[in-house]
Backbone as CSV, one residue per row, in Angstrom:
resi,resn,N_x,N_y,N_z,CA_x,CA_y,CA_z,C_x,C_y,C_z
1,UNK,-247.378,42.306,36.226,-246.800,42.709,37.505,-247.222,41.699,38.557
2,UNK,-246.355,41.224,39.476,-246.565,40.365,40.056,-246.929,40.645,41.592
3,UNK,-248.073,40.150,42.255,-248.872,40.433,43.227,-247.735,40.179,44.352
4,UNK,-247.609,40.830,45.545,-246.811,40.900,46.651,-247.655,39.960,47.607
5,UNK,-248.602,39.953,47.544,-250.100,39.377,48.176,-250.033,37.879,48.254
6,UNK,-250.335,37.613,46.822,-250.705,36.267,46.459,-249.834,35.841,45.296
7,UNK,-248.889,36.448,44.692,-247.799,35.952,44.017,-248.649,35.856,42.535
8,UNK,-249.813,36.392,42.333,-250.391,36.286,40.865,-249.291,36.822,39.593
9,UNK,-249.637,36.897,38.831,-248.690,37.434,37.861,-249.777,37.753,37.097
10,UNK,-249.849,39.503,37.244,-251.219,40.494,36.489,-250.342,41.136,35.155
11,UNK,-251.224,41.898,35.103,-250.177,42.618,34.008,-249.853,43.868,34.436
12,UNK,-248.953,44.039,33.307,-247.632,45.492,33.838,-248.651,47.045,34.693
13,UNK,-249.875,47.265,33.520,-250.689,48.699,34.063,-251.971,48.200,35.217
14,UNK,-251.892,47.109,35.426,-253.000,46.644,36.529,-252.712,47.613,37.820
15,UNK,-253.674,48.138,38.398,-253.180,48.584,40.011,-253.676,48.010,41.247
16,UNK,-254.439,46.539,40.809,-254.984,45.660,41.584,-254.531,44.232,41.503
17,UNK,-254.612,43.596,42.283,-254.364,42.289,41.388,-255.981,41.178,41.185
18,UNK,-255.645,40.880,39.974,-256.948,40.090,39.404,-257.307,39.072,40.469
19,UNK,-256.651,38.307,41.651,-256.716,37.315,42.151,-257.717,37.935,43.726
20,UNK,-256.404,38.469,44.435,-257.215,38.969,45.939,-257.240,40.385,45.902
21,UNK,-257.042,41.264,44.842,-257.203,42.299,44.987,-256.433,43.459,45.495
22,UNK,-255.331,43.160,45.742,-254.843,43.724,46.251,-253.849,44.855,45.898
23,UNK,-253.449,46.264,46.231,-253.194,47.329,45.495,-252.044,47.231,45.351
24,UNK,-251.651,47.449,43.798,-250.227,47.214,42.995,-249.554,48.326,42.763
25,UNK,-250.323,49.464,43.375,-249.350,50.714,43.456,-248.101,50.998,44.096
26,UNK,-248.302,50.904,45.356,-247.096,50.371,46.376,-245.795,49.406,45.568
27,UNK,-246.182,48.756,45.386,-245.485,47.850,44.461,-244.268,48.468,43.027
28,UNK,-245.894,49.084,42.447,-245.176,49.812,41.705,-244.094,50.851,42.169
29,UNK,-244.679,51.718,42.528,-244.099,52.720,43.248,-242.391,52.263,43.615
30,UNK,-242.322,51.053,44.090,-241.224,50.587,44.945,-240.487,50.142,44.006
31,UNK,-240.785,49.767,42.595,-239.961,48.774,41.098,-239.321,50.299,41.253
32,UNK,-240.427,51.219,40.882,-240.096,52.107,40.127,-238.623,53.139,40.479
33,UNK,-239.218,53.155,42.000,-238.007,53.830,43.016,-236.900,52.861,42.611
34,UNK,-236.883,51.719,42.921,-235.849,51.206,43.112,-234.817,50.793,41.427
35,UNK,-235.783,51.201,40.643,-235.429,50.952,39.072,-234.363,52.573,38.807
36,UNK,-234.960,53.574,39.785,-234.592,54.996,39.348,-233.325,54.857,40.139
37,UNK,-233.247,54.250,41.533,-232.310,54.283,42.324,-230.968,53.580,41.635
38,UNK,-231.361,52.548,41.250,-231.170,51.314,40.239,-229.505,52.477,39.564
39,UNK,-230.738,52.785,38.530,-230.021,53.740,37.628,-229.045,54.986,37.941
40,UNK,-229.769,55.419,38.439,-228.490,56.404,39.631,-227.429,56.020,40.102
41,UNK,-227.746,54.514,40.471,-226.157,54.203,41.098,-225.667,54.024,40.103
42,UNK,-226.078,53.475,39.178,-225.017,52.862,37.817,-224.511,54.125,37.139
43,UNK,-225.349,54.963,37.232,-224.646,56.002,37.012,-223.433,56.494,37.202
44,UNK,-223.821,56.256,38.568,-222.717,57.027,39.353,-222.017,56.417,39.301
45,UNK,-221.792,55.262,39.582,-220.686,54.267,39.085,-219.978,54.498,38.157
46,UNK,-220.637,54.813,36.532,-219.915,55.105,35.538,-219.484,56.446,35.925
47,UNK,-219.781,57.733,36.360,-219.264,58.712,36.390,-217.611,58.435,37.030
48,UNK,-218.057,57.619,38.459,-216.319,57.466,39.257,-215.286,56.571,38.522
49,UNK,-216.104,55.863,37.228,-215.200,55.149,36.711,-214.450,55.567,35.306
50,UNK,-215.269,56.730,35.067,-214.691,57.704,34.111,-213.559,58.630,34.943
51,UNK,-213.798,58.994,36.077,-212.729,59.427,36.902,-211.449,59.077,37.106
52,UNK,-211.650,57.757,37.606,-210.698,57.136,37.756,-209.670,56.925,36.654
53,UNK,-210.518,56.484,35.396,-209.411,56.451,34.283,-208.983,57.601,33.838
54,UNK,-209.792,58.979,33.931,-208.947,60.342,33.283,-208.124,60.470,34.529
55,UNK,-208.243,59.956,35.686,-206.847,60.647,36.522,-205.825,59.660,36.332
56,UNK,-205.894,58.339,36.145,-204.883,57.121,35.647,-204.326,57.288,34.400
57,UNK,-204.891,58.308,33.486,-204.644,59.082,32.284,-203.447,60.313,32.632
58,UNK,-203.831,60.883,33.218,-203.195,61.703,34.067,-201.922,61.659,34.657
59,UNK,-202.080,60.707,35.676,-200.832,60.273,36.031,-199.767,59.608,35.262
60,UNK,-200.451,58.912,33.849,-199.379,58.099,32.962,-198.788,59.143,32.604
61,UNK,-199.531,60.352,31.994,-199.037,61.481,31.233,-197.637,62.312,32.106
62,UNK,-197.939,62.421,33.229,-197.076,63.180,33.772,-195.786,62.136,34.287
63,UNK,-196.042,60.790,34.524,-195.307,60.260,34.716,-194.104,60.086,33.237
64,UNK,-194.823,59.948,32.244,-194.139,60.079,30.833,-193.781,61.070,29.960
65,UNK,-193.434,62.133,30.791,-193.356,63.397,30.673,-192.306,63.852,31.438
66,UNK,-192.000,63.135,33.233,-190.808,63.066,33.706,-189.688,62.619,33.466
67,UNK,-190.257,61.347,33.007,-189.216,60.100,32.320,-188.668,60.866,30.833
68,UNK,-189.303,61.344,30.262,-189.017,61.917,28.872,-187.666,63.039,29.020
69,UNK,-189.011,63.732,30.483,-187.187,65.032,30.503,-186.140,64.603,31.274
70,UNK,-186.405,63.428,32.229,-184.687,62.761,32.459,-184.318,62.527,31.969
71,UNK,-184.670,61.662,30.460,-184.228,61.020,29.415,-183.215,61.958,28.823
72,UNK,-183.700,62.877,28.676,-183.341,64.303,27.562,-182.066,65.136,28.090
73,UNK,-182.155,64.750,29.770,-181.136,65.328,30.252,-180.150,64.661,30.694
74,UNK,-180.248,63.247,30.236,-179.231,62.462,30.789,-177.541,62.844,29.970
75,UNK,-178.376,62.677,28.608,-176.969,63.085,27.810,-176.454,64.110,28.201
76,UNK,-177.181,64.962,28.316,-176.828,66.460,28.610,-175.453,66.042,30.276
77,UNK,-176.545,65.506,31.263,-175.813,65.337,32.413,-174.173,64.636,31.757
78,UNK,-174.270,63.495,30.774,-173.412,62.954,30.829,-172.048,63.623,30.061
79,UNK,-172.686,64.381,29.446,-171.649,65.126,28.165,-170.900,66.177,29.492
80,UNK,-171.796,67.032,30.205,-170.893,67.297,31.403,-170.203,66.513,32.369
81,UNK,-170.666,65.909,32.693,-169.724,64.762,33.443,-168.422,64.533,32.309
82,UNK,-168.619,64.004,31.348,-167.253,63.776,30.595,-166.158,65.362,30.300
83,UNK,-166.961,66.614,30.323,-166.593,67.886,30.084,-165.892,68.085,31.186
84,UNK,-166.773,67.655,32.264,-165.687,68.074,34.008,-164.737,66.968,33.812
85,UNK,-164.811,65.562,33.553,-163.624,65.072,33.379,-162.208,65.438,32.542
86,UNK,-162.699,65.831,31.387,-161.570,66.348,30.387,-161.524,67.775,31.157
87,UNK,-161.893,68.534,31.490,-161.080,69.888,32.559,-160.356,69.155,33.370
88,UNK,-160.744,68.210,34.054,-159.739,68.002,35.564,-158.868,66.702,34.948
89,UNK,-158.182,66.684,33.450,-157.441,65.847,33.484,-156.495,65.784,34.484
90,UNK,-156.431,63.823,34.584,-155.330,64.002,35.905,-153.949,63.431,35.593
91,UNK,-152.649,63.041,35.979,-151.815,63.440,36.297,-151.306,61.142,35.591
92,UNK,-152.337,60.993,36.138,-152.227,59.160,35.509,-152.793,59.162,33.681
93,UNK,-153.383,60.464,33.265,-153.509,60.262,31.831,-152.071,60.718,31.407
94,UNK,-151.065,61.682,31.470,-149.917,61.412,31.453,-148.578,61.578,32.398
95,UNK,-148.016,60.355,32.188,-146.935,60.342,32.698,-145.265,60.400,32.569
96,UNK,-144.722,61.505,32.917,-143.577,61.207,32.951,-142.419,60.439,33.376
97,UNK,-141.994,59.718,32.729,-141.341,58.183,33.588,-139.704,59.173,34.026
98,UNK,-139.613,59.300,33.189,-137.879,59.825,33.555,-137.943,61.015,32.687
99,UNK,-136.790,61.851,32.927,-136.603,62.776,31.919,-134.129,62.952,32.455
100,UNK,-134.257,62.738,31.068,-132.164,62.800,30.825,-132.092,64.109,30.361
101,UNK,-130.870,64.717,31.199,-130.901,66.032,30.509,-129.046,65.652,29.941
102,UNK,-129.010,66.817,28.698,-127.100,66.012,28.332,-126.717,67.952,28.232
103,UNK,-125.893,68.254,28.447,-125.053,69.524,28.905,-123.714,69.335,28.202
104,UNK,-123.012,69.893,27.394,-122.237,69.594,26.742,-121.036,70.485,27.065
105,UNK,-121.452,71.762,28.242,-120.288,72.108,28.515,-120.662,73.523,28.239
106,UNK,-121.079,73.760,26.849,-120.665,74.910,26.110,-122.066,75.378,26.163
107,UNK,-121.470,76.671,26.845,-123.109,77.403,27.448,-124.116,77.843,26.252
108,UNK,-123.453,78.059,24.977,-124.380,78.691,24.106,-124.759,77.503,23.088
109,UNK,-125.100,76.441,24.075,-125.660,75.482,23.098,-126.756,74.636,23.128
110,UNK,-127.039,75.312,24.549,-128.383,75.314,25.584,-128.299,73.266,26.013
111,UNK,-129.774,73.005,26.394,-129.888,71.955,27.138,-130.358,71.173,26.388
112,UNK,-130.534,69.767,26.016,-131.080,69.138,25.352,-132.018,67.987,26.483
113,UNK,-133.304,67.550,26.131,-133.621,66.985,27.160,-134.634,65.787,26.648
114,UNK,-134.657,64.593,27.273,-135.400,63.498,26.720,-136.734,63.206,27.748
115,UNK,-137.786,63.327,27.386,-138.562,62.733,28.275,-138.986,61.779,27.863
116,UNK,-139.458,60.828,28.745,-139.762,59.529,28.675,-141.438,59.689,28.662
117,UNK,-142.571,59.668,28.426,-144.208,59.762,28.594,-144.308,58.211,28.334
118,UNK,-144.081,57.214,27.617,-144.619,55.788,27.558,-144.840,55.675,25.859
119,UNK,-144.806,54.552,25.498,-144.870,53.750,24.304,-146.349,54.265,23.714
120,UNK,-146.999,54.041,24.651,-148.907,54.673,24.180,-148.849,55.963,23.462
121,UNK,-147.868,56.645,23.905,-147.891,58.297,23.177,-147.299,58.053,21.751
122,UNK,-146.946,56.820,21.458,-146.373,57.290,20.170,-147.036,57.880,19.245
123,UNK,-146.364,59.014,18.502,-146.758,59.488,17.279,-147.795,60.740,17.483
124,UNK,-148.157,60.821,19.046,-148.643,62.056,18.903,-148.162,63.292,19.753
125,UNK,-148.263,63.927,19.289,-147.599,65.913,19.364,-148.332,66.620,20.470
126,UNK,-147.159,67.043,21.326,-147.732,67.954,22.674,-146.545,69.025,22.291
127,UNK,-146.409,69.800,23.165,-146.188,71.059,23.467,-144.983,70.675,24.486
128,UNK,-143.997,71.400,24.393,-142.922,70.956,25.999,-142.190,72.739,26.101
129,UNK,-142.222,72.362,27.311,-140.964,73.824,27.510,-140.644,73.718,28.850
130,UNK,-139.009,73.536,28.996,-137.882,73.873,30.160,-137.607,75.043,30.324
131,UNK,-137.691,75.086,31.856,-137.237,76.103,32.298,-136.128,75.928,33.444
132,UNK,-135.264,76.163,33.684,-133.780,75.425,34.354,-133.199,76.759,35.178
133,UNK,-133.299,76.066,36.194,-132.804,77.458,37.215,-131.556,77.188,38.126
134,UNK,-131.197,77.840,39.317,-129.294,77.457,39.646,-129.805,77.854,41.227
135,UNK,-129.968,77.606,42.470,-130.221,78.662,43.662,-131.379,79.199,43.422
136,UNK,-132.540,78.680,42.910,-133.675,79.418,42.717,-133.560,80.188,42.131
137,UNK,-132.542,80.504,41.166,-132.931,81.834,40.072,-132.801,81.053,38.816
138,UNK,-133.728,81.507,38.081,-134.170,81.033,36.742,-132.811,81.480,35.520
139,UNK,-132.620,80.673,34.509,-131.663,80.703,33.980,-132.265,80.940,32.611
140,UNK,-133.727,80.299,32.203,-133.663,80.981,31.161,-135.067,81.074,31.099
141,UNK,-135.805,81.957,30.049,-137.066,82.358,30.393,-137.638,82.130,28.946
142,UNK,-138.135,80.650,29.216,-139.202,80.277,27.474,-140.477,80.974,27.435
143,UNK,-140.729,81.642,26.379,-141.957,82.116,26.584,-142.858,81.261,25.514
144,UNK,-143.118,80.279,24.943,-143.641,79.630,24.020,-143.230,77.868,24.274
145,UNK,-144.249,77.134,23.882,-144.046,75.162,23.183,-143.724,75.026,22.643
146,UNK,-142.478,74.246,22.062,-141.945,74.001,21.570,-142.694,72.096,21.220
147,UNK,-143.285,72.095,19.727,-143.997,71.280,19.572,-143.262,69.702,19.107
148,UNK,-143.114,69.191,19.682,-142.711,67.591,19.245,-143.413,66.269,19.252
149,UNK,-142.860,65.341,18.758,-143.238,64.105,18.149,-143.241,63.084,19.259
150,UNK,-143.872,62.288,19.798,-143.424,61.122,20.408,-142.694,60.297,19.971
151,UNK,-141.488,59.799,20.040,-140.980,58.917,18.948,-141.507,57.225,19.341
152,UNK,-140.694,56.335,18.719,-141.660,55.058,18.697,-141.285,54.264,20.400
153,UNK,-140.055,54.949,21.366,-139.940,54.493,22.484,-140.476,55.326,23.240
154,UNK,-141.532,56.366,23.277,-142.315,57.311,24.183,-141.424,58.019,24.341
155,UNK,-140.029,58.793,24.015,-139.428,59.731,24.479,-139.789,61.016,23.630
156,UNK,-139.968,62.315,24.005,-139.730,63.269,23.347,-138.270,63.907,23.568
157,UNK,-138.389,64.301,22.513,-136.346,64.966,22.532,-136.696,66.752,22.180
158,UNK,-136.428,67.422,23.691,-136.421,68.565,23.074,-135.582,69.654,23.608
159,UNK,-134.984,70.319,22.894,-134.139,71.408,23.234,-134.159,72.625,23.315
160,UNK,-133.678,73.159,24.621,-134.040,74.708,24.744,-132.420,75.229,24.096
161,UNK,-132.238,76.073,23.176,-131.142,76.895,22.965,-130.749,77.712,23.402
162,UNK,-131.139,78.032,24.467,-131.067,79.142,25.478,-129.797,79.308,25.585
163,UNK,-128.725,80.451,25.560,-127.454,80.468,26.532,-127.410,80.101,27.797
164,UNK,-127.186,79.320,28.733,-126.854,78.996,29.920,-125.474,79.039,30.370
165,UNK,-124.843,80.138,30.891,-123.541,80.331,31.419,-123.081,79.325,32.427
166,UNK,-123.996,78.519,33.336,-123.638,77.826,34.468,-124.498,76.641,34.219
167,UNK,-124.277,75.495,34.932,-125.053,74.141,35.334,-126.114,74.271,36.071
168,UNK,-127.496,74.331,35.773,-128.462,74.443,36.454,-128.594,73.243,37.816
169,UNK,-129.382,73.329,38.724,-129.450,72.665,39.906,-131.050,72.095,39.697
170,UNK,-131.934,72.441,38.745,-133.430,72.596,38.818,-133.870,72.469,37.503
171,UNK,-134.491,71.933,36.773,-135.822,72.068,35.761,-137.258,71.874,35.788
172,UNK,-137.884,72.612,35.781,-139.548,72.517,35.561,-139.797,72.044,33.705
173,UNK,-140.483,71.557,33.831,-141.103,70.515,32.392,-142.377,71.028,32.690
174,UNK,-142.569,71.173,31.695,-144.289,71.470,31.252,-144.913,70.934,30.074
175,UNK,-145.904,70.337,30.435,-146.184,69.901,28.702,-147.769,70.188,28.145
176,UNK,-148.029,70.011,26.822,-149.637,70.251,26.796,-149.868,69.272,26.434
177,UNK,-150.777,68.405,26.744,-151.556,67.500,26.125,-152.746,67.932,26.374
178,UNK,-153.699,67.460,25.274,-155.286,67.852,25.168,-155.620,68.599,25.911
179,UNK,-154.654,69.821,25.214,-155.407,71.487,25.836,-155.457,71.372,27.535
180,UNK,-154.448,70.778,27.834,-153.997,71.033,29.287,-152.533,70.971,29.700
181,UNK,-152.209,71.425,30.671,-151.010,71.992,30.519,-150.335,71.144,31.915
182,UNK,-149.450,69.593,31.769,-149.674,69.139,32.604,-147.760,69.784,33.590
183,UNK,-147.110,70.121,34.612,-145.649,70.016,35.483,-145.379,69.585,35.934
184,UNK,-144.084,69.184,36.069,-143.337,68.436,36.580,-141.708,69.101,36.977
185,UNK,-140.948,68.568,38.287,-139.692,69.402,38.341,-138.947,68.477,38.583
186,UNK,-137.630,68.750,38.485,-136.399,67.832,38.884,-135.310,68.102,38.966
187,UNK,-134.562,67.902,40.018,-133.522,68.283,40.677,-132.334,67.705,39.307
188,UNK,-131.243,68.437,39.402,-130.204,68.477,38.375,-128.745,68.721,38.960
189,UNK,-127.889,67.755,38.530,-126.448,68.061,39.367,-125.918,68.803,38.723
190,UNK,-124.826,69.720,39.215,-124.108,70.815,38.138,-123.050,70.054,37.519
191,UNK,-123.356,69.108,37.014,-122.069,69.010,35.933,-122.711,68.516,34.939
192,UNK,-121.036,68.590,33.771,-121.154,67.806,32.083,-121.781,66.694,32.118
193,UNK,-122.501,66.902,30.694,-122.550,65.437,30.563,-124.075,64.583,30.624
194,UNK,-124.582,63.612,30.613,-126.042,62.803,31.083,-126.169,62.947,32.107
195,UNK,-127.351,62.960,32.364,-128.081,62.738,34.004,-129.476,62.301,33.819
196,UNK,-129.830,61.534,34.307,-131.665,61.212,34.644,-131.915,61.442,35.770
197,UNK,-133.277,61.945,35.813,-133.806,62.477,36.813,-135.397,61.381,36.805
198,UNK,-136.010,61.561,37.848,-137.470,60.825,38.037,-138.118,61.812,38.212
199,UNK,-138.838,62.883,37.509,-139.993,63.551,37.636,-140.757,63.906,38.802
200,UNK,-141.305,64.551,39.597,-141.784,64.855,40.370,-143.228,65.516,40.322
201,UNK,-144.616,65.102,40.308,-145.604,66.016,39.750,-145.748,67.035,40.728
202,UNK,-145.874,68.235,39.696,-146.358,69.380,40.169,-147.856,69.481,40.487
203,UNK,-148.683,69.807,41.449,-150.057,69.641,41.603,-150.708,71.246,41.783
């Protein structure tokens, strides 16, 4: 132990020093405090630094735990998002370009009618049904789709057999595509014969 005094260098259990004598208790006393103090802080040190990492533990966890259930719900979000889209199909997934109606005169031989939907539809099957009215009164009353083909120029060809005594002034078109049921109306002249009309969407 080294003298504060005279800088001797005694040994560790001396409480004097061999040189001027002088008392190595104090001394001691002060290693010792400051060896205990020493240790305490390091202590404590390690305690706040065990802290620090279980709450940096902590926070990863919960942070990767948020991220996990956005993750989880994204599909979810997105499969609805595409679900509200396919409910609110709109009116540009199909279109009616024209629709020809041909009247042949002879009332019990009903209407025959072409719609035009586009080249893209070919080959696949919707649902159609006319309903053809004169002065706002309805002329004939479909209660069912009548299921057809797109042919290879986007027209569907379909006919109501309905008796019709007179030349309608009016048709409503209805069609289903993918479980939706899209209308359309169009004004009609009373006579024989072809006519095209341009569709009008119903909203």
């Amino acid at each position: 132990m080294i003298c504060s005094a005279c800088g001797f260098n005694n040994e560790d259990n001396a409480k004097y020093c061999q040189r001027c004598g002088n008392s190595l208790n104090y001394y001691s006393r002060g290693a010792n405090t400051y060896s205990k103090s020493n240790n305490y802080q390091q202590s404590r040190n390690n305690s706040n630094t065990i802290i620090i990492a279980v709450t940096l533990i902590i926070i990863a966890l919960i942070v990767a735990g948020t991220f996990l259930l956005i993750s989880d719900n994204i599909p979810f979000s997105n499969n609805n998002s595409q679900n509200n889209q396919t409910n609110q199909v709109t009116y540009n997934q199909l279109k009616v370009n024209t629709a020809t109606f041909y009247l042949d005169g002879n009332p019990n031989t009903g209407i025959k009618t072409t719609i035009n939907v586009g080249r893209e539809h070919a080959g696949e099957t919707m649902g159609v049904m006319t309903t053809f009215s004169r002065d706002g009164v309805n002329m004939n009353n479909p209660s069912e789709y009548g299921q057809c083909v797109v042919d290879d120029e986007g027209d569907i060809v379909f006919t109501d057999y309905t008796p019709i005594p007179k030349y309608p002034d009016y048709c409503l078109i209805e069609i289903t595509y993918n479980n939706h049921i899209f209308k359309w109306e169009c004004d009609m002249g009373k006579y024989k014969g072809y006519q095209t009309s341009v569709p009008r969407v119903i909203s």
